[in-house]
C-alpha positions as CSV (number, residue, x, y, z in Angstrom):
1,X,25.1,14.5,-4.2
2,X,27.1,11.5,-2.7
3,X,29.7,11.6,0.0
4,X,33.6,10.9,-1.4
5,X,33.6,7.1,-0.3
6,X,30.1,6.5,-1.7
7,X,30.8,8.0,-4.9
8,X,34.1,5.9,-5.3
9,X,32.2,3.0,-4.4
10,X,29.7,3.6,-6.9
11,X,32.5,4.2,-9.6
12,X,34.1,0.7,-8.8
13,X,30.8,-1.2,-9.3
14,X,30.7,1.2,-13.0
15,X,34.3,0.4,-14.0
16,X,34.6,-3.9,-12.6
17,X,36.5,-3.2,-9.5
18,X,34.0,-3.7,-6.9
19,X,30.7,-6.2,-7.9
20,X,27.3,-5.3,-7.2
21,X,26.6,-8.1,-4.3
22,X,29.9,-6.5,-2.2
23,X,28.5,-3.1,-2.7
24,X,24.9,-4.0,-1.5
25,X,26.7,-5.9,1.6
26,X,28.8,-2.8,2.8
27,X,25.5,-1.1,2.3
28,X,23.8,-3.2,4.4
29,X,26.4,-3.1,6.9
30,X,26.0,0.5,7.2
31,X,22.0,0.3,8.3
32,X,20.6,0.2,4.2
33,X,18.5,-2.3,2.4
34,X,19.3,-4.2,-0.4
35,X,16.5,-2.3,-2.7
36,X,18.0,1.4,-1.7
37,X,21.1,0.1,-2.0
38,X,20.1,-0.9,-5.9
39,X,18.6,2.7,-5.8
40,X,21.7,4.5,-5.2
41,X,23.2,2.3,-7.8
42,X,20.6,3.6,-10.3
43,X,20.8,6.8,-9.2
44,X,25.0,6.4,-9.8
45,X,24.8,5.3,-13.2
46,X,24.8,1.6,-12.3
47,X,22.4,-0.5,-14.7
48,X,19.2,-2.1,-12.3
49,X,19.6,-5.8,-11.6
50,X,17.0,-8.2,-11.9
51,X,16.8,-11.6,-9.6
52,X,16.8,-14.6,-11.2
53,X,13.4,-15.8,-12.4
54,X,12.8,-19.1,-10.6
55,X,9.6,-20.3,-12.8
56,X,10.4,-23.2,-14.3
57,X,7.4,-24.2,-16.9
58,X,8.2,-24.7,-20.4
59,X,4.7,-23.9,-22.1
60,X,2.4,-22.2,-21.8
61,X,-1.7,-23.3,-19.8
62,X,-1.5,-26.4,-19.0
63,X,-1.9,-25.5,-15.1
64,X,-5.6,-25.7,-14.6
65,X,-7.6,-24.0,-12.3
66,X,-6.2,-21.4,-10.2
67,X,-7.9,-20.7,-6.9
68,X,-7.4,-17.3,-4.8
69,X,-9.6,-16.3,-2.0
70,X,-9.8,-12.8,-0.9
71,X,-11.9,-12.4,2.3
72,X,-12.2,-9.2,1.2
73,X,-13.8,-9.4,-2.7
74,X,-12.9,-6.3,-5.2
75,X,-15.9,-4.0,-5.4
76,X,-14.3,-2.5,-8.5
77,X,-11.9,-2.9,-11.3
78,X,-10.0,0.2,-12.2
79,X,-7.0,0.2,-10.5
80,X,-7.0,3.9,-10.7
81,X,-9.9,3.9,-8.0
82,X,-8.9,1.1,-6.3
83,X,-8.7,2.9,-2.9
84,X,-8.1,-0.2,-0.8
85,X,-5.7,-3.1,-1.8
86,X,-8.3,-5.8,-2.2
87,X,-9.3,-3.4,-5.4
88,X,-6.1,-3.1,-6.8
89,X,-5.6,-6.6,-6.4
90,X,-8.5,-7.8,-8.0
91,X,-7.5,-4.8,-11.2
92,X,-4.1,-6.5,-11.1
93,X,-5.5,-9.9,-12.3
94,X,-5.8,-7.9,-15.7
95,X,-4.3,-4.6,-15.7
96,X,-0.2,-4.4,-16.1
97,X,2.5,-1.6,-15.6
98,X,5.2,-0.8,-17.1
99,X,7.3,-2.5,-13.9
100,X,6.8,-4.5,-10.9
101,X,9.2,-5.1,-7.7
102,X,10.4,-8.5,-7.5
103,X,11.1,-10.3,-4.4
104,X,14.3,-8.3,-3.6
105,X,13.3,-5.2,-4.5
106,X,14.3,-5.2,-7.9
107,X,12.3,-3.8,-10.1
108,X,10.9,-6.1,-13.1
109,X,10.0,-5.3,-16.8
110,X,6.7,-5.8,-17.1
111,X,5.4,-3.7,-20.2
112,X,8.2,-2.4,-20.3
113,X,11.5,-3.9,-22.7
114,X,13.8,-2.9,-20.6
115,X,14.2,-1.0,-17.3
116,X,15.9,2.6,-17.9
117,X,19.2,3.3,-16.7
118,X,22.2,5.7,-17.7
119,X,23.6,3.1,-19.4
120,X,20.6,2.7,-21.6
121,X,19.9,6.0,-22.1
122,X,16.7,6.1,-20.0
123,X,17.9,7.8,-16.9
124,X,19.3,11.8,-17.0
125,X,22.2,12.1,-14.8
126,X,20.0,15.2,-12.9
127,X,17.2,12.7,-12.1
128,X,15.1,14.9,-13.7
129,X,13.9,12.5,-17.0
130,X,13.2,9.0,-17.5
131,X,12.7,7.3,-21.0
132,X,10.4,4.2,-20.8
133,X,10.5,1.6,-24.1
134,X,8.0,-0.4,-24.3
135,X,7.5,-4.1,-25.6
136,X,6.4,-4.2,-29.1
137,X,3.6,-6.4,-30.3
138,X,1.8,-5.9,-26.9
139,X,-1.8,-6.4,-27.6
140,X,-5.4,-5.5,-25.1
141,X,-7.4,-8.1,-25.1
142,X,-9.6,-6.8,-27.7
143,X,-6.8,-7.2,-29.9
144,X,-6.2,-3.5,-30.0
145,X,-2.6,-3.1,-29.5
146,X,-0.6,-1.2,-26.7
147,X,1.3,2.0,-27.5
148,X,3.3,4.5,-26.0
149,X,-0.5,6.6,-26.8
150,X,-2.0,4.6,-23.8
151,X,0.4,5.4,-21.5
152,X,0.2,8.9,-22.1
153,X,-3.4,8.6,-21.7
154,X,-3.2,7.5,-18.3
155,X,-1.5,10.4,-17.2
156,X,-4.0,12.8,-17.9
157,X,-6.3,10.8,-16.8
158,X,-5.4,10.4,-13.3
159,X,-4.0,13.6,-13.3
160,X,-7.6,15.4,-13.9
161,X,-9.1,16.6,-11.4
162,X,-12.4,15.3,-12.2
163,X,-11.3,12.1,-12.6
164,X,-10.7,11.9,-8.7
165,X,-8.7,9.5,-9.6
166,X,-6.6,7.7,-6.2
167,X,-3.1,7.3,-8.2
168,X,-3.5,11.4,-9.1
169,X,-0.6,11.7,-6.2
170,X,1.8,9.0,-8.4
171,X,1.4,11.4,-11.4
172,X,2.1,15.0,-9.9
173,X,5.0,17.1,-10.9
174,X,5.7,15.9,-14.0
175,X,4.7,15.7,-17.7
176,X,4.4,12.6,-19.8
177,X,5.1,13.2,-23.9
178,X,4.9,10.3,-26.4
179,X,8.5,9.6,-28.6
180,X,6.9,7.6,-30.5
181,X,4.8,4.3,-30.6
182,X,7.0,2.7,-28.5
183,X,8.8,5.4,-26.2
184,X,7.8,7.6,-23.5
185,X,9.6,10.5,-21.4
186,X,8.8,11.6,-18.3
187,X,10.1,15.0,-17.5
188,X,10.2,16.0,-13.4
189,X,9.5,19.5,-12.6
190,X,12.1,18.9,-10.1
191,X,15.0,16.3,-9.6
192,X,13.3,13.2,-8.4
193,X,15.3,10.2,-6.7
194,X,12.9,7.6,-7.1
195,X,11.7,8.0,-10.4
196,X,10.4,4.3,-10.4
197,X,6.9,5.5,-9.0
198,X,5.0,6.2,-11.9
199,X,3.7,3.2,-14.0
200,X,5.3,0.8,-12.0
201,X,3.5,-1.4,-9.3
202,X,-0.1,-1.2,-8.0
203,X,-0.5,2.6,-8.9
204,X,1.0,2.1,-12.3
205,X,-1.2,-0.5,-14.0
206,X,-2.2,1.1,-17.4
207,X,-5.9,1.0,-19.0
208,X,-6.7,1.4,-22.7
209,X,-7.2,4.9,-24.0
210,X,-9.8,3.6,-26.8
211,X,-11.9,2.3,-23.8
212,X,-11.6,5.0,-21.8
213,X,-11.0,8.4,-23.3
214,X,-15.1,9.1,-23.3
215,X,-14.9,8.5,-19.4
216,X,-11.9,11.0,-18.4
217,X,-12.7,13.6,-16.2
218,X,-16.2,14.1,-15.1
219,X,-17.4,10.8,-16.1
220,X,-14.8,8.9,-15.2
221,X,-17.3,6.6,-12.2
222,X,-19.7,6.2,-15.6
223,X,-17.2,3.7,-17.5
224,X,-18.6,0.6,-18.4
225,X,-15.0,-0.9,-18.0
226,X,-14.6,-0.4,-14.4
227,X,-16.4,-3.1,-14.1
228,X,-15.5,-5.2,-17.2
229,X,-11.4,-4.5,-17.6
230,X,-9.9,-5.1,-20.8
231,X,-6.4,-5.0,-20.0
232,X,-2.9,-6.7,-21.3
233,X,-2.7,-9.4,-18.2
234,X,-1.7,-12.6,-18.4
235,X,-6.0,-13.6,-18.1
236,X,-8.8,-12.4,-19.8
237,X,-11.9,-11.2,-17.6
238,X,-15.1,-13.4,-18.0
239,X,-17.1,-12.6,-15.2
240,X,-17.4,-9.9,-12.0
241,X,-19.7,-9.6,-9.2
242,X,-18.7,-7.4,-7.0
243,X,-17.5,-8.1,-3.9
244,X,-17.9,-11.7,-4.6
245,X,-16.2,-13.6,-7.4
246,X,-13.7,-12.5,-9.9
247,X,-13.6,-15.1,-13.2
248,X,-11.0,-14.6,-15.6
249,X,-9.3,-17.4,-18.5
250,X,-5.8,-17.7,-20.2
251,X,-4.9,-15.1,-22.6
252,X,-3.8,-17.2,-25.6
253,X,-1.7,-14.1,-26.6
254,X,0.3,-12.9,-23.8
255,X,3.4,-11.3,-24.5
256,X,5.4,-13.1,-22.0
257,X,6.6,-17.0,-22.8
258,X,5.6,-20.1,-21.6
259,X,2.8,-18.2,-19.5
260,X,0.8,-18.0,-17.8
261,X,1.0,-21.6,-16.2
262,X,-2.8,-21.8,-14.9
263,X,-5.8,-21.9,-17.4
264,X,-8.4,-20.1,-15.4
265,X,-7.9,-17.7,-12.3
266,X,-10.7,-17.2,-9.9
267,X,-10.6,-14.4,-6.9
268,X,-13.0,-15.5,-4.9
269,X,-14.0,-12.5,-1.6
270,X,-16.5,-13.0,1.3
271,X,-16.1,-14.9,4.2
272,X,-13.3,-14.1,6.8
273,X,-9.6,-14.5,7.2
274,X,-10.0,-18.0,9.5
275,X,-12.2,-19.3,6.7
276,X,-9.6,-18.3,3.9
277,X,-6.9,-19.6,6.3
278,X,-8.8,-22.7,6.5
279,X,-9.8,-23.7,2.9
280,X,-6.4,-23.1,1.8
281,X,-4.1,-25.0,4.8
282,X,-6.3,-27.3,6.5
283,X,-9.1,-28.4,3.5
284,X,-7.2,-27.3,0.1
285,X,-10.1,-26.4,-1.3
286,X,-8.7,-23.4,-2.3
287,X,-4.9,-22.6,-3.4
288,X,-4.0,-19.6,-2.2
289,X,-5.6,-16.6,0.7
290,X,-4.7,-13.2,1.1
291,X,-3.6,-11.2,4.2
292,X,-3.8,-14.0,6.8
293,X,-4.5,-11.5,9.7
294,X,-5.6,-14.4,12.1
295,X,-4.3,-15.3,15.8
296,X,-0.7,-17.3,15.4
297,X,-1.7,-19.6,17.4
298,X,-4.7,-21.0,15.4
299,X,-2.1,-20.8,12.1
300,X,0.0,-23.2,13.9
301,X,-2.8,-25.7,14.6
302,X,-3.8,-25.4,11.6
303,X,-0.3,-26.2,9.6
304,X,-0.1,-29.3,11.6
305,X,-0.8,-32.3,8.8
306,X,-2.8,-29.6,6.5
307,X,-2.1,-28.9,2.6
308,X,-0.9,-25.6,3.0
309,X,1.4,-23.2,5.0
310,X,2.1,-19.8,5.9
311,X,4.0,-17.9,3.9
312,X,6.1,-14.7,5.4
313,X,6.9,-11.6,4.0
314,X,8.8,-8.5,5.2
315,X,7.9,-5.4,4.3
316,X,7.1,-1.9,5.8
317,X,3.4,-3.0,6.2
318,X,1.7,-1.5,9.4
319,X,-1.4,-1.9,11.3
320,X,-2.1,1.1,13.3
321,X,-5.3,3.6,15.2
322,X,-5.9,6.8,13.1
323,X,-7.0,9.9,15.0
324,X,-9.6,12.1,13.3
325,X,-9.0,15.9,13.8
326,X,-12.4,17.1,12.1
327,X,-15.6,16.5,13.8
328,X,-17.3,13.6,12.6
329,X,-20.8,14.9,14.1
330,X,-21.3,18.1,12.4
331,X,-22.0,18.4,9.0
332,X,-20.9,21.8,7.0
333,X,-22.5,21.7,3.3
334,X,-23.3,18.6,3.5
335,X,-20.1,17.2,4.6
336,X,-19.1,15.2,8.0
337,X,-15.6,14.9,9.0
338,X,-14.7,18.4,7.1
339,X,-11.8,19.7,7.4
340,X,-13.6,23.3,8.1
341,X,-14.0,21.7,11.1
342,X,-11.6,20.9,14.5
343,X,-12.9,17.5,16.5
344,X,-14.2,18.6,19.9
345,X,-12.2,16.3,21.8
346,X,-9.3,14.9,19.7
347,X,-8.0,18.6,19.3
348,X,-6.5,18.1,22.7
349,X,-3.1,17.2,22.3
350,X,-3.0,15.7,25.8
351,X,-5.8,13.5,25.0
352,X,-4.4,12.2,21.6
353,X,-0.7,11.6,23.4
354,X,-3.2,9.7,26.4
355,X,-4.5,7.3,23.9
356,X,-0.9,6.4,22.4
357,X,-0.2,5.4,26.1
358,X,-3.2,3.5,26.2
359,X,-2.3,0.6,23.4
360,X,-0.6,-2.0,24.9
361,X,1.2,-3.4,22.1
362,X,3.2,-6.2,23.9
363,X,-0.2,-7.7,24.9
364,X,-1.6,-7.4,21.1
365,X,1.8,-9.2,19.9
366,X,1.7,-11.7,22.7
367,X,-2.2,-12.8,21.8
368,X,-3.0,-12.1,18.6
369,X,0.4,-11.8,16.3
370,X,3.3,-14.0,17.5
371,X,5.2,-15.0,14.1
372,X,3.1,-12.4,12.1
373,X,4.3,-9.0,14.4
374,X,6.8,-6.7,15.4
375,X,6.1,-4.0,18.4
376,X,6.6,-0.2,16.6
377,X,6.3,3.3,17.8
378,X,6.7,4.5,14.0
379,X,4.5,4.7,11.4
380,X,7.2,4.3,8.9
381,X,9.0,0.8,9.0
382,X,11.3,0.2,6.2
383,X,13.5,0.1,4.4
384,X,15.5,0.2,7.5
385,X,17.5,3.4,6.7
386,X,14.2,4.8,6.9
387,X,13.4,3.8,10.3
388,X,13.3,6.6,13.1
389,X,15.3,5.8,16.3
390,X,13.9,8.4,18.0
391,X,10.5,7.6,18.9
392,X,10.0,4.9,22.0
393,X,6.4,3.7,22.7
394,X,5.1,2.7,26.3
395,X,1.8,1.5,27.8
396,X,0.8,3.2,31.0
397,X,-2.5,3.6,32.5
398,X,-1.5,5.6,35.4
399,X,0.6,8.2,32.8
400,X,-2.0,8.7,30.4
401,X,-5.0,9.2,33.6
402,X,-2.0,12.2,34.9
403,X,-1.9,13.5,31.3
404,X,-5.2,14.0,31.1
405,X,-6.0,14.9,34.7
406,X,-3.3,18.1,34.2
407,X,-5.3,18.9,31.0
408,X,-8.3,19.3,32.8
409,X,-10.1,16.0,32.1
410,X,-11.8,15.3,35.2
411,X,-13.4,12.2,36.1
412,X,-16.8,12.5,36.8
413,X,-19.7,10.3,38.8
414,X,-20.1,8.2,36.5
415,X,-16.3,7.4,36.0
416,X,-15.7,9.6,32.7
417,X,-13.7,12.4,31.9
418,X,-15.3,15.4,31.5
419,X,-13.8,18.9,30.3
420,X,-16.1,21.9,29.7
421,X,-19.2,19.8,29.7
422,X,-17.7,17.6,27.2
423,X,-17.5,13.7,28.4
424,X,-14.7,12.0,27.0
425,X,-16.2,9.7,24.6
426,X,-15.0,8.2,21.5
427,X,-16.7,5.9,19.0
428,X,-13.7,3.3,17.6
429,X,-14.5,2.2,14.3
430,X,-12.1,-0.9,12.5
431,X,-13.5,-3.9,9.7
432,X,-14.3,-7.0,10.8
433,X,-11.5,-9.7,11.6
434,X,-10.5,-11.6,14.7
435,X,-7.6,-10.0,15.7
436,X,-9.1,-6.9,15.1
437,X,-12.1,-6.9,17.7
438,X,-9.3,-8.4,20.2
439,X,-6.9,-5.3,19.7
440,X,-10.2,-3.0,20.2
441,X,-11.0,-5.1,23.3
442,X,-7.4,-4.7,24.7
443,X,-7.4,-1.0,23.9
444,X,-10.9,0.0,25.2
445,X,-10.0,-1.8,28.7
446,X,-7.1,0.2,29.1
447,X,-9.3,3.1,28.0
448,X,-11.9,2.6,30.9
449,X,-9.1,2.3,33.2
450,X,-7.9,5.5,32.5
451,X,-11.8,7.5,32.4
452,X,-12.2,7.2,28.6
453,X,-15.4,5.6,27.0
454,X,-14.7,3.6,24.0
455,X,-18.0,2.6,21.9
456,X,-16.4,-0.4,19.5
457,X,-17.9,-0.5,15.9
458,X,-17.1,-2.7,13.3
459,X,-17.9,-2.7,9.8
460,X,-17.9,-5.5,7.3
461,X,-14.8,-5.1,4.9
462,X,-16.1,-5.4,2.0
463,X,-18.0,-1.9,3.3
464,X,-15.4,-0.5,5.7
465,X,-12.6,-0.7,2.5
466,X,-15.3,0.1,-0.3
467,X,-14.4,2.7,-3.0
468,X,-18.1,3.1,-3.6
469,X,-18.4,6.9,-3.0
470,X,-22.3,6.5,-1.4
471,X,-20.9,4.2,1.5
472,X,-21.2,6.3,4.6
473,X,-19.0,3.6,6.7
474,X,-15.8,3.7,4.4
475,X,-12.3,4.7,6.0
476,X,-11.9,7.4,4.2
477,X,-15.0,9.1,4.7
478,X,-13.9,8.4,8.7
479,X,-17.2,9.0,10.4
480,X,-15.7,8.2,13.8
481,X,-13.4,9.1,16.3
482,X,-10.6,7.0,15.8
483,X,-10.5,3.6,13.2
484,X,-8.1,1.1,12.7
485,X,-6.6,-0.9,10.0
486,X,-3.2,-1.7,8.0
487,X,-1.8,0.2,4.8
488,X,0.5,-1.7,2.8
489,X,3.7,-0.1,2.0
490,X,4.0,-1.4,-2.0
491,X,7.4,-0.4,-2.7
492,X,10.7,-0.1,-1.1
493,X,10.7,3.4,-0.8
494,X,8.6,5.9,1.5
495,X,7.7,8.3,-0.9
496,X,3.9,7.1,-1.9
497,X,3.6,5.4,1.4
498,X,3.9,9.2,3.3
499,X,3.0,11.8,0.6
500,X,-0.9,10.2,1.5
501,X,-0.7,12.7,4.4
502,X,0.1,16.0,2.6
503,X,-2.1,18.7,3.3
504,X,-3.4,18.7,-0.1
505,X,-4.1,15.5,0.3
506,X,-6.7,15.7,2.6
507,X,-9.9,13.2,1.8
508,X,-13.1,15.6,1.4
509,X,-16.2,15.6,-0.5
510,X,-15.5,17.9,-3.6
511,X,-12.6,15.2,-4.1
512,X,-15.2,12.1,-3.7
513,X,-13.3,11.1,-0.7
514,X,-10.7,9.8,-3.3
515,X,-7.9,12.3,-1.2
516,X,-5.2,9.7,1.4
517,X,-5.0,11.8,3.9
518,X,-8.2,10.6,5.8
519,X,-7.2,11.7,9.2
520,X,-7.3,15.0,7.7
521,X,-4.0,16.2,9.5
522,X,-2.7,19.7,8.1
523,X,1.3,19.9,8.7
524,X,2.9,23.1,7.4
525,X,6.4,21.2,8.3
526,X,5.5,17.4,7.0
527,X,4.0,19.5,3.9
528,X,7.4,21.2,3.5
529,X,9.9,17.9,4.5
530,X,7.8,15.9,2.2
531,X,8.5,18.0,-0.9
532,X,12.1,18.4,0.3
533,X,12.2,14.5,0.0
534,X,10.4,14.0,-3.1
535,X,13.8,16.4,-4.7
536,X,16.6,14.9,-2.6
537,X,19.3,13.1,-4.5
538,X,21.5,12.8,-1.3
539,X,20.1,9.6,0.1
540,X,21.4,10.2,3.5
541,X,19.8,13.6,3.5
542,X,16.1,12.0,2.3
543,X,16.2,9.7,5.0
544,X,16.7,12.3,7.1
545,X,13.7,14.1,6.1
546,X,11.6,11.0,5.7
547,X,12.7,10.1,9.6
548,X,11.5,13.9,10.5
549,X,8.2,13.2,9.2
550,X,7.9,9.9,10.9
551,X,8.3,11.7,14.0
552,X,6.5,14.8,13.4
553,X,3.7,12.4,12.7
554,X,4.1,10.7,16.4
555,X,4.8,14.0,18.1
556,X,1.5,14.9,16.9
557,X,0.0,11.8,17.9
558,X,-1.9,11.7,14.3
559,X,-1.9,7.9,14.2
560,X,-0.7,5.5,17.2
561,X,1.3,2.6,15.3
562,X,0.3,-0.5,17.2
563,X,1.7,-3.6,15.2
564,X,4.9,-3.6,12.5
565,X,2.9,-6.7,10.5
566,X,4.5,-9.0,8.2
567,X,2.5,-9.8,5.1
568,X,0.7,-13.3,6.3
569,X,-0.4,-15.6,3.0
570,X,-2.1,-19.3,3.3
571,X,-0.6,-21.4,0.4
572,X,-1.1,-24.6,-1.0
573,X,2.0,-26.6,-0.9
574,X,2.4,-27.4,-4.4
575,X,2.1,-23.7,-5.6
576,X,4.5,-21.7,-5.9
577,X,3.6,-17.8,-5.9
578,X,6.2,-14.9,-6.7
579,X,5.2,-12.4,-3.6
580,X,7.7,-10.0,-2.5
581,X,7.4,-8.0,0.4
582,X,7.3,-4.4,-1.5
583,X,4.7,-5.0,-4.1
584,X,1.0,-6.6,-3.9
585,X,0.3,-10.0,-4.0
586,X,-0.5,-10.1,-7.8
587,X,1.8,-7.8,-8.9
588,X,3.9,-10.7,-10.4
589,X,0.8,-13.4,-10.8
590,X,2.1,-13.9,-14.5
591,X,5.2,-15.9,-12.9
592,X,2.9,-18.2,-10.7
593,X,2.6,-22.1,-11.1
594,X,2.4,-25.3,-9.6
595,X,5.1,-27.9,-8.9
596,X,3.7,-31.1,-8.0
C-alpha cells in the first residue's frame, strides 16, 4: 500500500516519535499538500486533525443583519439539484452535512460528533467501511429531529435513477445501512481512499426524509421543499424568490454554541460581479460578494479608501473552453447535442488541437486576471501532487492556420476555412461577466486570424447556470459549439472534480440533463483510469492515474484550460468569513461574525 519510508513515517506519527506538523512538512517537501498529506494519515491509522476554530463570540445572535450578494441568485433549493454552485450555495444557507473542509483542508464535524478514524473505530483498515456518529439532539427546523434514518434516506434518494438527482455520482458503489438512531455504515463495493466524499461538503448536505420520501424518484422536481428547505442550518428559511433574494432568520435551536453570530442572513442574486464588487468594497452596502470574477485592475481602484477588500483563496478552481463532440444542430428524438450524434466540425482532432493554440492565455492573465490567475495547460490543478507536468500550452496563430491547412481546412474567398463544403464556423457560448466577453474577444481575434468564424453569445447567469430542466440556454444542455465557464473544485481531492467526465456520465435528456459530463466526451481509457483511481490506496499510484486522465483529457483536446483562478471574494472589513479554498463559500457560514 505504502512504500517502506512512508509506512515508518506514518508509524512514528501513531506511536509519538514523529508529530503530525513534521510529517505534513516532509510531505510537502516531496511535492504533496497539506490536505493529502492529512489523507495518508487517515488512511494510516492516524486520527484527522482539526484547525483551530478562530471565532471568538460568546453567545449566541446578537450580530444583526447579515448581507451576501450573489450576482448569480439560487434558482433552487435542494442541494441535490443544485447543478451550479450558486444553487448549492444558496441550499447551504439551510441544509448541513455530516462534514465540511475547513481552511486547511481538514475536514470539520458538522452533523457529525466526531470524524471517523481507526482510532475511533469509524475507519476499516481496507478502506472499504466508514462508520459515521452523529450528534444527538440534532433537530429540523420543524422540530422533527435528525437520525441516522435521514441520512440513509438521502442515499436512496440520490441514488434513484428517477430522482436525476446531480450528487447520484457522490453516492455510487456503495451501500448505506442505519446502526441505529445515531450511527451509520457505509460499506464500498471496492476499497476507496477518499472515503470523505459522501455527506461531506456541498454534495453531502442532508434533507429530511419526512419531507421528502413522497417526492423520491419520479417526483422528485414536484417537492414543495425545493423551494421552501427545512433543513438543520444554523438559519431558518423565511422567504425565496428565485433567482432573486434568499431570506432566512436565526435558528434559536442550533446545535452548535454561541451561534450563529448574525440574526438574519439575506443572499441577495442579480446584478453583476462589478456591482457586487462595488456594494461590498467601495459603498458597504452590502457585507460580503461571491466569486469576484472582475478585471484586477478595477479591484485595486476600488480597495483604495473603500470598506472592503479582496479576499484570496487557493484552490484547484479553473476557468476553461469546453468542446462539444455531439452536434448541437440536429435533433434525434427530440434531443440536440445527443450523444447518438458526432459534431460536424469539432470531430476533427486537428481543429480541436487548432483552437487550444488559439487562446492566448498570457494576454487573458495580463488584462483581465492579474492577482486573481495563474496561466495552466491542465484541467486538473491541485492539490499539487495532482498536477500533470507533462502538458505545456502555447499560443500560435501561424501553428494552429498549418494544423488545419494539413487537415484539409482550406481558406476560402471569403477568408474561412472550408472542408467538404463545411465552413469552419463555431457559435461560442459563455454567461455574462466582464472578463468573460473580454476572453471571448481575445480568443475570437486570434480565431479570425487563423480562418475560423467565432459567433460570441452570451447568456445571463442566472439562465446560462439554471438547473431549470425547460431552459434551452443552460451549460449542460450545451447548444453550442464550444462554451466557457469555471467549475469549482470543492474538495482537496480529484475524485468528484474528474469522475463528472465518465462515460456514464454523459448529460442527456432521459437523465434531465442532470448527467456532468456536458461535453459528452466518451473515453474507454479515462473511463477505466478513473475507476482504477476511485480503488487506489497507493497515493503515489492514484496520482498517477489522476495525472493520466488530466492528460488524456488535453491530448484529446476535450476542454482548453485557459485561466488556473483563485477564488476572488469582496468583504467587508469588519467581517470575518471562514472560506477555505476546497469547500464552497457557505460551507462553514455557521462560524461567520463580525469583529468591529
Amino acid at each position: 500500500m505504502f512504500d517502506k519510508n512512508l509506512r515508518g513515517m506514518i508509524d512514528d506519527v501513531k506511536d509519538g516519535r514523529m508529530d503530525r506538523r513534521a510529517f505534513v512538512k516532509r510531505m510537502i517537501a516531496v511535492g504533496l499538500t497539506a490536505p493529502m498529506a492529512n489523507q495518508i494519515l487517515a488512511i494510516g491509522g492516524v486520527a484527522m486533525a482539526q484547525s483551530p476554530n478562530p471565532y471568538k463570540p460568546t453567545k449566541r445572535g446578537g450580530g444583526g443583519p447579515l448581507k451576501l450578494l450573489w450576482w448569480q441568485g439560487p434558482t433552487l433549493l435542494n442541494p441535490h439539484f443544485a447543478t451550479g454552485t450558486k444553487d448549492q450555495d444558496g441550499s447551504r444557507l439551510f441544509y448541513e452535512p455530516l462534514a465540511s473542509w475547513d481552511v486547511d483542508g481538514h475536514l470539520n464535524p458538522i452533523l457529525a460528533a466526531e470524524i471517523p478514524s481507526i482510532q475511533n473505530g469509524g475507519l476499516s483498515k481496507d478502506a472499504k467501511t466508514v462508520v459515521w456518529k452523529l450528534k444527538p439532539g440534532v433537530k429540523w427546523h420543524d422540530g422533527k429531529p435528525f437520525t441516522a434514518d435521514d441520512v440513509v434516506f438521502n442515499w436512496e434518494y440520490a441514488t434513484d435513477p428517477a430522482t436525476a438527482a446531480v450528487s447520484s455520482g457522490t453516492y455510487s458503489g456503495m451501500t448505506v445501512e442505519k446502526v441505529d438512531d445515531l450511527t451509520v455504515r457505509i460499506k464500498f463495493k471496492d476499497p476507496t481512499p477518499f472515503w470523505a466524499n459522501a455527506f461531506v461538503g456541498a454534495y453531502g448536505c442532508i434533507i429530511p426524509k419526512h419531507l421528502f420520501a413522497e417526492y423520491k424518484g419520479s417526483k422528485s422536481r414536484e417537492a414543495p421543499n425545493n423551494l421552501k428547505p427545512v433543513g438543520t442550518g444554523p438559519y431558518k428559511f423565511v422567504e425565496f424568490k428565485p433567482g432573486d433574494l434568499v431570506r432566512g432568520e436565526i435558528n434559536p435551536d442550533y446545535h452548535m454554541p454561541n451561534r450563529p453570530y448574525f440574526d438574519t442572513i439575506e443572499m441577495k442574486g442579480g446584478g453583476d460581479a462589478v456591482s457586487a464588487a462595488r456594494a461590498v468594497i467601495q459603498t458597504g452596502e452590502y457585507d460580503f460578494a461571491w466569486n469576484i470574477q472582475v478585471e484586477d485592475e478595477v479591484l485595486l481602484r476600488l480597495e483604495k479608501g473603500g470598506k472592503g477588500k479582496t479576499l484570496y483563496a487557493v484552490g484547484g478552481d479553473i476557468e476553461f473552453i469546453a468542446i462539444n463532440f455531439t452536434d448541437p444542430n440536429t435533433e434525434v428524438d427530440g434531443e440536440r447535442s445527443s450523444i447518438k450524434t458526432k459534431h460536424p466540425i469539432l470531430s476533427d482532432p486537428a481543429v480541436r488541437k487548432a483552437l487550444a493554440l488559439l487562446v492566448d492565455r498570457d494576454s487573458v492573465k495580463k488584462v483581465i486576471y492579474g492577482r486573481a490567475g495563474r496561466t495552466t495547460a491542465n484541467y486538473l490543478n491541485g492539490p499539487e501532487e495532482f498536477v500533470s507536468k507533462n502538458t505545456r500550452w502555447e499560443f500560435s496563430v501561424e501553428k494552429a492556420s498549418a494544423l488545419l491547412e494539413q487537415a484539409g481546412w482550406k481558406v476560402g474567398s471569403d477568408g474561412i476555412r472550408e472542408k467538404d463544403g463545411k465552413k469552419l464556423k463555431l457559435l461560442y457560448q459563455t454567461s455574462i461577466n466582464g472578463p468573460r466577453q473580454k476572453t471571448q474577444a481575445i480568443v475570437k481575434q486570434a480565431c479570425q486570424k487563423a480562418g475560423i468564424d467565432v459567433e460570441l453569445k452570451s447568456v445571463v447567469a442566472s439562465v446560462f447556470f439554471s438547473s431549470d430542466v425547460a431552459n434551452p440556454d443552460t451549460y449542460s444542455k450545451f447548444y453550442a459549439d464550444i462554451e466557457m465557464f469555471q467549475i469549482p473544485m470543492t474538495q482537496p481531492d480529484p475524485g468528484l472534480h474528474m469522475r463528472r467526465y465518465l462515460s456514464r456520465n454523459v448529460a442527456t435528456k432521459e437523465n434531465k440533463w442532470q448527467g456532468q459530463n456536458f461535453p459528452r466526451w466518451v473515453n474507454k481509457d479515462f473511463d477505466a483510469a478513473i475507476e482504477a483511481a476511485d480503488t487506489e490506496t497507493d497515493p503515489i499510484k492514484r496520482a498517477e492515474l489522476y495525472i493520466k486522465c488530466n492528460d488524456l483529457m488535453w491530448q484529446d483536446t476535450v476542454v482548453i484550460p485557459v485561466m488556473h483562478r483563485l477564488a476572488v471574494e469582496a468583504c467587508s472589513n469588519t467581517v470575518r468569513p471562514a472560506l477555505s479554498g476546497w469547500a464552497n463559500q457557505t460551507d462553514n457560514l455557521q462560524d461567520w461574525y463580525r469583529e468591529t
